[in-house]
C-alpha positions as CSV (number, residue, x, y, z in Angstrom):
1,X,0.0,0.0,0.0
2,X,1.5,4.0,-1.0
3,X,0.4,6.8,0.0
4,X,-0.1,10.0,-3.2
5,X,-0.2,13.5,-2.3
6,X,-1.6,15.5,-5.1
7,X,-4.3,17.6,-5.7
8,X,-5.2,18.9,-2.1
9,X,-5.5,15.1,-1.5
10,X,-3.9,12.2,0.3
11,X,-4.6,9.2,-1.5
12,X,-3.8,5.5,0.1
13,X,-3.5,3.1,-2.5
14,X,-3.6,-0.8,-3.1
15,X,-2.6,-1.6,-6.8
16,X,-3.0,2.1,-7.9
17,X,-6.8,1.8,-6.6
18,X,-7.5,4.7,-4.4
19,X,-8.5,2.8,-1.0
20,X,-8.9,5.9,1.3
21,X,-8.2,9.9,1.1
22,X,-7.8,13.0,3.5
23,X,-8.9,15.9,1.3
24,X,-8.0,19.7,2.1
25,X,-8.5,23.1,1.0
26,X,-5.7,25.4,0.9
27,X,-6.2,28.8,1.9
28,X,-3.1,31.3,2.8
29,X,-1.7,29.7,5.8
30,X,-4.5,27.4,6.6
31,X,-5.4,23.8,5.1
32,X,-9.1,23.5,5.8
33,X,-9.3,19.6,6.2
34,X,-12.9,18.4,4.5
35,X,-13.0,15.0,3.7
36,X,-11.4,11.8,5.1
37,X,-13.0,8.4,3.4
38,X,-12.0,5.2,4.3
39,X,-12.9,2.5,2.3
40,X,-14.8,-0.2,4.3
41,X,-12.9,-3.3,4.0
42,X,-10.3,-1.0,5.6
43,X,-12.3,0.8,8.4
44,X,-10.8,-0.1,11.6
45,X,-7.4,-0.6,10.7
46,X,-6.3,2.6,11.6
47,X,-5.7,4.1,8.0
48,X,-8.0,7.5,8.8
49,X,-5.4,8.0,11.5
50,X,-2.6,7.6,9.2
51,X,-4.3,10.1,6.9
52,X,-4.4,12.6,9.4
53,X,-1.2,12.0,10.5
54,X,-0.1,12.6,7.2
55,X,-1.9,15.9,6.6
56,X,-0.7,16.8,9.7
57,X,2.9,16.4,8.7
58,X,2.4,18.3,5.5
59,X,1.3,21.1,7.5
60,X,4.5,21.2,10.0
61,X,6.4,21.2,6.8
62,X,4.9,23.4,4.9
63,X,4.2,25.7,8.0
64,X,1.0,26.0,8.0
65,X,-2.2,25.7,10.4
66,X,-5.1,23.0,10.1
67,X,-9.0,23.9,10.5
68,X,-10.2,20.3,10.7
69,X,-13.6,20.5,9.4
70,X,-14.3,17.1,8.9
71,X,-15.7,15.3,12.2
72,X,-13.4,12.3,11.9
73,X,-10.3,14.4,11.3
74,X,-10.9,16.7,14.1
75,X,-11.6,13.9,16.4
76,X,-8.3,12.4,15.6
77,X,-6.5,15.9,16.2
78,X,-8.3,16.2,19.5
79,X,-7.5,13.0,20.8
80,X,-3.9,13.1,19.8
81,X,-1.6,15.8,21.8
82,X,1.1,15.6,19.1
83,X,-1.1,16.9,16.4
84,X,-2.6,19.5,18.1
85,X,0.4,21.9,17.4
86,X,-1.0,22.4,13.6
87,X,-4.3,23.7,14.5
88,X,-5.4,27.2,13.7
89,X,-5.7,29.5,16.4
């Protein structure tokens, strides 16, 4: 399985089939986190965490903040101290 970041998308693939994305919209310093989909012969396996974790990363590189819009990905960044450094103020 590889992860693709392109588009204002994360992708997780199998074969070059898109299995699961985190999708965000850029704006100035902010990534506005949307969408995270999970396909469900993969729910519960911990790949929406790894998606956010990803995003997450991007952000720190890139310097920028997070508005996680999307319930799962917010839940994620709430539960986890470590992420919680990306999000806007």
């Amino acid at each position: 399985m590889d992860m693709k970041h392109e588009n204002n998308k994360i992708s997780f693939l199998d074969n070059s089939e898109e299995m699961a994305f985190i999708s965000y919209v850029p704006n100035g310093d902010v990534l506005t986190v949307d969408h995270t989909v999970v396909s469900p012969e993969l729910e519960g396996q911990g790949i929406g965490k790894k998606l956010v974790a990803e995003v997450v990363q991007y952000a720190r590189q890139e310097g920028k903040t997070i508005d996680p819009q999307c319930p799962f990905a917010s839940a994620v960044i709430e539960k986890t101290p470590d992420f919680q450094d990306v999000l806007e103020k």
